[in-house]
C-alpha positions, 0 to 999 in steps of 0.5 A: 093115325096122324094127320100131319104128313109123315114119312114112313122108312124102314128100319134098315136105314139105320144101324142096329144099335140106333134102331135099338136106341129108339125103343128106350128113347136114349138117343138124344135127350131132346129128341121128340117121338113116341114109339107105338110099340118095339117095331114103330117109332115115331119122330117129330121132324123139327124145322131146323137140322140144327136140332138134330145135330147129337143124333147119329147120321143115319138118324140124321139122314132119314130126317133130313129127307123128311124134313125134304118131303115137308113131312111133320112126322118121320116113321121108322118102322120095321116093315116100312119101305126102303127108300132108294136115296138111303142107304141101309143098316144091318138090321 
């Protein structure tokens, strides 16, 4: 696995439809992540909040955290934990 500090969130921080976006990376065109398989998808959190700008809000959001926590990686995973500072999805 990564080296690099990464933040791992559930799921359901998003919203469905963005959760689902991740799978075929159709969110935003300079978005940076691979996803390990249709459950776990990961972010690079870059430096400037500025870069995140075309993505949804609750993408956003969980990023914005990470980039809070100084992680390198944000994992959105299906069983991952919920995280009291966000709110959730319908997933």
């Amino acid at each position: 696995m990564f080296q690099q500090p990464t933040l791992r969130l559930s799921a359901l921080h998003l919203e469905p439809r963005v959760y689902m976006d991740l799978s075929n990376w159709s969110l935003a065109p300079s978005a940076i992540g691979f996803s390990e398989n249709q459950d776990r998808h990961m972010i690079y959190v870059r430096p400037d909040p500025e870069d995140d700008s075309e993505l949804p809000g609750d993408l956003r959001n969980c990023l914005a955290l990470a980039r809070a926590r100084r992680a390198a990686w944000l994992l959105i995973d299906r069983d991952g934990p919920v995280h009291p500072e966000l709110p959730t999805g319908r997933i």
